[in-house]
Structures are given as C-alpha cells and as structure tokens.
C-alpha positions in Angstrom: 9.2 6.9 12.9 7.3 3.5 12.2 6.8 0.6 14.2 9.2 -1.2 16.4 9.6 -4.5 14.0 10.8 -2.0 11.2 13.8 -1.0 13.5 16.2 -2.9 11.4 15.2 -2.5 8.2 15.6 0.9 8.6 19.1 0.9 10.0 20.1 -0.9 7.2 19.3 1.8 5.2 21.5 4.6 6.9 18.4 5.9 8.9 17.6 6.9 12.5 14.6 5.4 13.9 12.1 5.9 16.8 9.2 3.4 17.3 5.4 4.3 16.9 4.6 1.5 19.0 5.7 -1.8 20.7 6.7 -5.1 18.4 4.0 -6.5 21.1 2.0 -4.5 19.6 2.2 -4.4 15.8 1.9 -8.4 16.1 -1.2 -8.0 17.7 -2.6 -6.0 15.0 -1.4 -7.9 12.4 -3.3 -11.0 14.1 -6.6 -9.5 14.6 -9.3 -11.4 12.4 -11.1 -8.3 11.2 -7.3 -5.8 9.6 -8.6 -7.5 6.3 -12.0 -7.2 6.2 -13.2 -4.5 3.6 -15.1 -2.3 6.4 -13.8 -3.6 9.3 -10.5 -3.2 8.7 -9.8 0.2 8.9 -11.0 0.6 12.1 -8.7 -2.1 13.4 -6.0 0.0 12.0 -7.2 3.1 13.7 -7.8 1.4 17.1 -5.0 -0.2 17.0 -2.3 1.8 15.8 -3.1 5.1 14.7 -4.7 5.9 18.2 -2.1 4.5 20.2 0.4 6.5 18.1 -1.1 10.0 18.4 1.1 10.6 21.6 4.4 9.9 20.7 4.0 11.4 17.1 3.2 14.8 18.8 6.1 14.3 21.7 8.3 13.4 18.9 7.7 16.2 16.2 7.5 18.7 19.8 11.2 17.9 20.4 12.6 18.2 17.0 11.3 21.2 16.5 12.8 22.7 20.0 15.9 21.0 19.5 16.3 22.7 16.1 15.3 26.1 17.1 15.7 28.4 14.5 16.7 26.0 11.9 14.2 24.7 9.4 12.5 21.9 10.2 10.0 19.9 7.6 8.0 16.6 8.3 6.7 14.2 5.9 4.1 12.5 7.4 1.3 9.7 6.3 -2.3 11.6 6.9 -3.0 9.4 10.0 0.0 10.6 12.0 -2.2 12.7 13.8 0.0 14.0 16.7 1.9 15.5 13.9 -1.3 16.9 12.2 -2.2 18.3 16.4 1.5 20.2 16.5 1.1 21.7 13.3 -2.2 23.5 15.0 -0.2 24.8 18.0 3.0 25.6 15.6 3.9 26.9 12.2 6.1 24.5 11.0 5.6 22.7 7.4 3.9 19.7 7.1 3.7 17.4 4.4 1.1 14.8 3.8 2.4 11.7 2.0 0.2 9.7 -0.2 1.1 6.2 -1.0 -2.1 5.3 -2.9 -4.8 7.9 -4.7 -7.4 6.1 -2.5 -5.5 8.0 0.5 -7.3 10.8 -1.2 -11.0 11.4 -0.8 -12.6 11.9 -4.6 -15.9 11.7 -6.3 -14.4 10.9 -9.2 -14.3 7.4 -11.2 -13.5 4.6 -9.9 -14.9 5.8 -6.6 -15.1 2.8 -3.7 -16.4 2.7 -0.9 -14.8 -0.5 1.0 -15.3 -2.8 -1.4 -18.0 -1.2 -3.2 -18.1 0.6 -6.3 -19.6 3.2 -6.7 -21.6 2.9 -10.5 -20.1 5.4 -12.8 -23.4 7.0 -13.6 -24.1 8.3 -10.2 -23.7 11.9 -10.3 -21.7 13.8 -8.3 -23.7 15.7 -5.8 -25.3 12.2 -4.8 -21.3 10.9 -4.2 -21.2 14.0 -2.1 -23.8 12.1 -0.4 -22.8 9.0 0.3 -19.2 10.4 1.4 -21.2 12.5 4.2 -23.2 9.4 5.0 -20.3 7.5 5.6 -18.6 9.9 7.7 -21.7 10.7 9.7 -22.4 7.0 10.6 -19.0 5.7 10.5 -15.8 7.6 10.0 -16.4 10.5 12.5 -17.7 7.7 15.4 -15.2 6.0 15.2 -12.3 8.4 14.8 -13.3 11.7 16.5 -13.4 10.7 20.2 -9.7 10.3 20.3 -8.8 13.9 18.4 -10.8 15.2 20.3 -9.6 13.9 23.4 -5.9 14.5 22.2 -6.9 17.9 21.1 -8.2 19.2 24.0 -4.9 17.8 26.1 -2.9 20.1 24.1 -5.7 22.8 24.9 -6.8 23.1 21.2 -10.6 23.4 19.8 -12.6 20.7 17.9 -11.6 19.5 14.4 -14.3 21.5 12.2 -15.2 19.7 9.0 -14.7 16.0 7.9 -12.6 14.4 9.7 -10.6 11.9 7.4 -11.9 14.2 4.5 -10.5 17.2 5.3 -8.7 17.4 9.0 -6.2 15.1 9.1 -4.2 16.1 5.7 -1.7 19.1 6.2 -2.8 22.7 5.7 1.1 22.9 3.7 -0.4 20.9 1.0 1.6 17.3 0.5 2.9 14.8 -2.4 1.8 11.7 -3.8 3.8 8.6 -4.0 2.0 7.9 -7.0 2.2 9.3 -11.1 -0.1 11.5 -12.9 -0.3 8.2 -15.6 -1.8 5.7 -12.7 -3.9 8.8 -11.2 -4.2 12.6 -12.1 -5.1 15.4 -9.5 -8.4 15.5 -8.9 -10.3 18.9 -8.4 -11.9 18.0 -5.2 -8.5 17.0 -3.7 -7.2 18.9 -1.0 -5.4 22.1 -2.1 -1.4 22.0 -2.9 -0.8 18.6 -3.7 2.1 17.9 -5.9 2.2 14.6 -8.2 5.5 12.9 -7.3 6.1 8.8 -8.6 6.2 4.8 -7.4 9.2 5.1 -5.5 10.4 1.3 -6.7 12.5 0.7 -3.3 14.7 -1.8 -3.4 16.3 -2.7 -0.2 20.4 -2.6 0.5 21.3 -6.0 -0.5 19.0 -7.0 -2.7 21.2 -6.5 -5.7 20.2 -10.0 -7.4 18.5 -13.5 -7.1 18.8 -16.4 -5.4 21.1 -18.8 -7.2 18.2 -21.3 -6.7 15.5 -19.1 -7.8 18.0 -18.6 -11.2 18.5 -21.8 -11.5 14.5 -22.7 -11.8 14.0 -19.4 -14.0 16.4 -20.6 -16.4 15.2 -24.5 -16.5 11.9 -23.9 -18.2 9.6 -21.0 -19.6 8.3 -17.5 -17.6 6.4 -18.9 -14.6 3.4 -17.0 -12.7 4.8 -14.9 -9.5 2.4 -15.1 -6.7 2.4 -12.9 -4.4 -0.1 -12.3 -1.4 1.9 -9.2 -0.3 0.8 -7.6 3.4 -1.9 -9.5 3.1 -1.5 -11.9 6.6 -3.5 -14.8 7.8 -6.3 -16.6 6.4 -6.8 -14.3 3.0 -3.6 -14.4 2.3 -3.2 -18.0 2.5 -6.8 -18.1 0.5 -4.9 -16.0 -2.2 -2.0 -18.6 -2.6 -4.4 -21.2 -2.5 -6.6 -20.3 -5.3 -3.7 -19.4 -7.3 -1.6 -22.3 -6.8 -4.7 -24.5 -8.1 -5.4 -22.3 -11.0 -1.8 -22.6 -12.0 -1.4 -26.5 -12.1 -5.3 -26.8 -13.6 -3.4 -24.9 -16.2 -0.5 -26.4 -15.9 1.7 -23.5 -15.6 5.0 -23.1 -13.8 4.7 -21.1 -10.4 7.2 -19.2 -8.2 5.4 -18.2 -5.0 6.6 -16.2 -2.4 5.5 -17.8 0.6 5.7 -15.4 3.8 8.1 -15.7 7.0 7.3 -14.8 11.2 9.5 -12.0 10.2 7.4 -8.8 10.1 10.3 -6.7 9.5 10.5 -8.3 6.0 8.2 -6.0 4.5 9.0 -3.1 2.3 6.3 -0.8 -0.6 7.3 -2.5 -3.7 9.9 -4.2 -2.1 8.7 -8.0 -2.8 9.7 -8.9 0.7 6.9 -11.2 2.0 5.2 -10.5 5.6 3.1 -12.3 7.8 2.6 -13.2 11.1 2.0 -17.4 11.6 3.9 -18.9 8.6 2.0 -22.2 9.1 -1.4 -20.5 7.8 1.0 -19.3 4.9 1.7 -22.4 3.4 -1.2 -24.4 1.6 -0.2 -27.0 -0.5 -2.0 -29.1 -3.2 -0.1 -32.4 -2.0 2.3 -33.5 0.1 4.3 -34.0 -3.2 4.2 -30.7 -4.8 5.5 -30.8 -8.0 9.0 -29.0 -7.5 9.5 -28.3 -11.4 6.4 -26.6 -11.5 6.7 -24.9 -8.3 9.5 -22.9 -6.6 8.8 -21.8 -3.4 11.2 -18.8 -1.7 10.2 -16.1 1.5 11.7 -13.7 -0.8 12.6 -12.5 -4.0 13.0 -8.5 -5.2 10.1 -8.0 -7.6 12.3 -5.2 -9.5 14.3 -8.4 -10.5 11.8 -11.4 -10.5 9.1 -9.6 -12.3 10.7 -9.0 -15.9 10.9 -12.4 -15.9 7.8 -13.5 -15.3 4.5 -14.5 -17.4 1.8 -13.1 -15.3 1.7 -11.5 -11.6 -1.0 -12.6 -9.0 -1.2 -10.7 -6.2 -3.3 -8.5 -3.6 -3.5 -5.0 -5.1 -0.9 -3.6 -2.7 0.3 -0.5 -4.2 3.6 -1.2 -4.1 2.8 -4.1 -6.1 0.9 -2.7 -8.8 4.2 -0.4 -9.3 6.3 -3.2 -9.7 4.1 -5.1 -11.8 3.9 -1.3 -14.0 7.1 -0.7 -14.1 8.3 -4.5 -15.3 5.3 -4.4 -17.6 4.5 -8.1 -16.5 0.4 -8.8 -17.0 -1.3 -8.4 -13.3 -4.0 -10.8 -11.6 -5.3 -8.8 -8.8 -7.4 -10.1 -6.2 -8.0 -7.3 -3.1 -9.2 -7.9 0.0 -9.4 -4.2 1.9 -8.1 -0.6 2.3 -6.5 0.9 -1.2 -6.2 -2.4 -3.0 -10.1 -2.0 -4.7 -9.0 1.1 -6.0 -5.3 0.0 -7.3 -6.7 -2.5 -8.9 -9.2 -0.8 -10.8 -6.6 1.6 -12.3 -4.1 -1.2 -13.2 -6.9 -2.2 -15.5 -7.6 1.1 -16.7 -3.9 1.3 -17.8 -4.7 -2.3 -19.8 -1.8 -3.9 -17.4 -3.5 -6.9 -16.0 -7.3 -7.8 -15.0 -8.8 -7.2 -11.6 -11.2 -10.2 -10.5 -13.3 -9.4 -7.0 -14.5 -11.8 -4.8 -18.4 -13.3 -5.3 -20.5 -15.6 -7.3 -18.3 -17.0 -10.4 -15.1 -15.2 -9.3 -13.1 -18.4 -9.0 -13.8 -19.3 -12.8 -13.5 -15.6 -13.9 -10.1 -15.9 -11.9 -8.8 -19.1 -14.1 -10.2 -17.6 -17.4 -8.4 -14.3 -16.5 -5.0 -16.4 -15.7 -5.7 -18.5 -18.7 -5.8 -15.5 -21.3 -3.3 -13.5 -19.5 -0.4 -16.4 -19.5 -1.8 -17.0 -23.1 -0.8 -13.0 -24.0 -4.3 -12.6 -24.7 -5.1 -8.6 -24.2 -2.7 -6.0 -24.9 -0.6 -4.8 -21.6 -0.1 -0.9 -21.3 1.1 0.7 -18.3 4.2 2.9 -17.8 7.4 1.7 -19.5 10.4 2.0 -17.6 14.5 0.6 -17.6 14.5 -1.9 -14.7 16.9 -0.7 -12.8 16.8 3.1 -13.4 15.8 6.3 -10.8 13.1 7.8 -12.3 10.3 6.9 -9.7 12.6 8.4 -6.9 13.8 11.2 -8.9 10.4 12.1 -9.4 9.4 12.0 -6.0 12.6 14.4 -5.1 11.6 16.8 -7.4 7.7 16.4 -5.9 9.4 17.2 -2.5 11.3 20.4 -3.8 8.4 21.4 -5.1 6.6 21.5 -2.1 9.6 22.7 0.2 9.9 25.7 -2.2 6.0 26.3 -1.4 6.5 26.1 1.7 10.1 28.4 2.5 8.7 31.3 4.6 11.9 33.4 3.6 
C-alpha cells in the first residue's frame, strides 16, 4: 500500500498495489509550503497523509487477515501506518515496524536532533529525557492524538497509554531497520525487538545502465559533482541546485545535476530518480547560456551507476542518498532541510564520508570551502565499502526479516 502516484512504479516491479490516498491528494501535499520546514513539516505530513490514511490501512489489513483465515499472515509496516498499528490491538497477528532512517527511532543518544536542532553532546541524559517529554507534551501528542483517539474509539478500543510517537505507534512484535549496525547501532532505549537489517540499494527494473548522453559527457572530461536535491520539492529544492550550481562554476568544476520532472511517481529510496511537483521552480540557471561542457543536465540517472563515477555528491541528506553515496564511496555534501536528513547527515560525517554544512550565518562559504577540499580529495573518505552492483544490502535485510518472522512464529 502507498500512494496513488506510486501505482506504476510498483507494477513494474511484479507487485500488487492498493492506494493510501488520492494522486489529488499526494500533489497537494507535496505543494504545501510548510512539508519542508524543520518543525513544521512533520505535521503536514501527519495532517495530510498519515491521518487521512488511518482508515483504509485498518480496512485493508482487516480483509487480508479474514481472507487468509488460518494461514499466516505478516505485515511490514512504516510506524505511521496507524490503522495497521489499531488492528494489531483488536488482533494477534505480527506486525513489523520498518525503519528507513535511525531518526525513525526515538534515542537520547548522540547525535540527538530535535528538528533541526542539536542537541549538545554534553547534555546528560535524564535532561534529554526532558526535552523528549517536553516536546511530546506541547507538540507531538497535540497534534497527533485527537485522531488515534478518535480512530481508536471507532473500533471500540481504549486510549493509547504512553508517548505517542515514542512508544505507541511502533509494533508490540518488535520490527527491522532498513539501515546497518556501521551507519547506526541499536540503541538501549530503542523499543524492544528490533533487528539490524541494511540500505536496501533499490534499483528499479530498467535501470540497468546510463544514458548514452550522460556516458558520453562522463567520458569527455574528468569526475564531475552529482547534484542531487532528492525529495526535496519546491523552493528548497531549487535553493539546493542553486547554491550548488554556483559553487561549482566559482570553482570551476564539471556538474551533472539531476534536475526533477511533474512526475511524482519518479521517486524511489536510493533510487536517484528525481521528484517534484512544478518542474519550472526546479530549474535555476546561472545564464541563459549555461555552459553545456560544464554542465549536463538529465531528470534521471541511477545513482548505483552515476555515483562511482563521480568527484563529490551534493545532495539533501535523504537516506536513500546517503546509502548510495556509502556504498559508491563518493565524498558527500549534505545540506538538509527537515525530517531524518539532520540526523543522516550527521552520521555520514561520523563515518568520514563527506561533510554536512547546515543552514545559517557563513554556511554559503562553509559550503564552497567544504566543495573546494572535498573535489580536491582533501579528508580521508570512510564509510562502508561495497561491489557496485552486488546484494548484500538486500540480503541483509532478508535475513533481518527471518529473523524477526522466526520471533514472531506462534507454532
């Protein structure tokens, strides 16, 4: 189940598919000026589509597991499906909670944000403790319980008890992480029965090489910069290709950006397929006569097969991007905006894999020093190595998954 401007992508991939909601809908969404802002945005997100999505999760998951009867029956789930989190109250069927990012999971361990904030590394714990009940007191719980509530009662359940988004909404069966031990390790105040799974690196069917162009420009000249502004739609987005298109010709370095469609059903985790909503907005340029040996400009690419050939990777601290960058090894220039990306980007530079500049006073100069030395090879890059091209990341995530499914066998 995802939203109706996935429908095809899915297909393509041998999958059945019901919609969460209309393509009316996730368009909407995507267009609203506050799904970017660092505390705003979530609570677009939750308005509107995880609300409006509670009821056909729970109809949904309610007729598969009647139409199975007595066969097994397992759902993997994000945390905010919450009409799947509501049947698994009224029935005992396994649920697993899927974790594409370790900022899914609600820690008080380092690097600890808070929106965009973060949280100094010298503030004990018990005072984190704090400021997680603060913001769940005066935020989270406002905004979000009204509707459980409301959806719980329909189905003539009782009251979440406890933290909402801390502790409610993630599966009682325990879940798995779409992420490695390397780029996070279980944390002790994570919910109980979590199993560490991998980046899954998808790679969609047909995406099996480059564009003949995009070879063609790779070959004529040394490792460009690969921008990327990711999900990342509207205005930040196109900020993000902005400033990186005039750090890269200050510089004067070769750029290959991938420059967003209208088609929202581009998008894919790691994927490198580019999505956005008004493709005008997504396409800044520093002339009217951009420079096209400097600059190659495609709606899409597969970053499993752009990125080894890259010099440096700009981009918006999507997780999905950060495991591409990891696995290709290709120095990363992160620039966030909301939701996980503070927190992805923090660990990428943990790992010594690329630099992560925020937003603020000085940024833009700290951004072109930080593109300077890392097209320069200055710093050394770490990360995970891994074969372009091999299974491991999904492998890993099966084994997560069979894992769990053992945990979870009643027999």
């Amino acid at each position: 189940m995802a939203n109706a401007p996935y429908e095809d992508a899915v297909l393509r991939e041998g999958l059945a598919f019901s919609a969460l909601c209309t393509e009316r809908d996730h368009l909407r969404t995507a267009g609203h000026p506050d799904l970017w802002h660092p505390i705003r945005g979530f609570g677009v997100l939750w308005r509107h589509l995880a609300v409006p999505a509670i009821e056909p999760v729970r109809a949904r998951v309610t007729a598969w597991l009647d139409e199975a009867g007595s066969a097994p029956v397992r759902v993997l789930a994000s945390p905010l499906a919450i009409g799947a989190r509501i049947v698994r109250e009224q029935r005992p069927y396994p649920l697993c909670s899927v974790y594409t990012a370790p900022a899914n999971l609600r820690s008080t361990g380092d690097p600890m944000y808070l929106g965009s904030w973060h949280v100094p590394t010298w503030l004990p714990r018990p005072a984190r403790h704090a400021l997680w009940w603060a913001l769940d007191k005066w935020k989270l719980d406002p905004m979000g319980r009204p509707a459980v509530v409301a959806a719980l009662r329909a189905a003539g359940l009782p009251n979440p008890r406890g933290s909402l988004f801390g502790r409610w909404i993630h599966s009682p069966d325990g879940g798995i992480t779409l992420f490695p031990a390397s780029f996070c390790a279980a944390q002790p105040d994570w919910p109980s029965h979590i199993d560490i799974g991998d980046f899954p690196l998808y790679r969609a069917n047909g995406d099996d090489a480059l564009d003949p162009a995009l070879s063609g420009f790779l070959a004529a000249g040394p490792p460009p910069v690969v921008i990327f502004a990711g999900s990342a739609s509207g205005a930040q987005g196109a900020s993000l290709l902005r400033e990186a298109l005039g750090a890269c010709r200050a510089l004067g370095l070769r750029v290959v950006a991938l420059v967003p469609t209208a088609d929202p059903t581009a998008a894919g985790q790691g994927s490198g397929r580019a999505t956005a909503f008004s493709p005008d907005a997504f396409s800044p340029r520093l002339t009217d006569t951009e420079d096209h040996e400097l600059v190659f400009r495609c709606a899409h690419a597969p970053l499993e097969l752009l990125l080894p050939r890259a010099a440096v990777f700009i981009h918006h601290g999507g997780i999905g991007s950060c495991a591409q960058g990891l696995k290709a090894r290709t120095p990363q220039l992160i620039r966030p905006f909301a939701y996980d990306q503070f927190d992805n980007a923090a660990r990428v530079e943990q790992e010594g894999a690329g630099r992560f500049i925020p937003r603020g006073a000085g940024s833009r100069a700290a951004f072109l020093a930080a593109l300077n030395d890392l097209a320069e090879g200055g710093g050394a890059i770490g990360g995970r190595e891994a074969d372009v091209g091999d299974a491991r990341g999904m492998d890993a995530v099966v084994r997560a998954l069979e894992r769990w499914a053992a945990r979870t066998d009643p027999s």
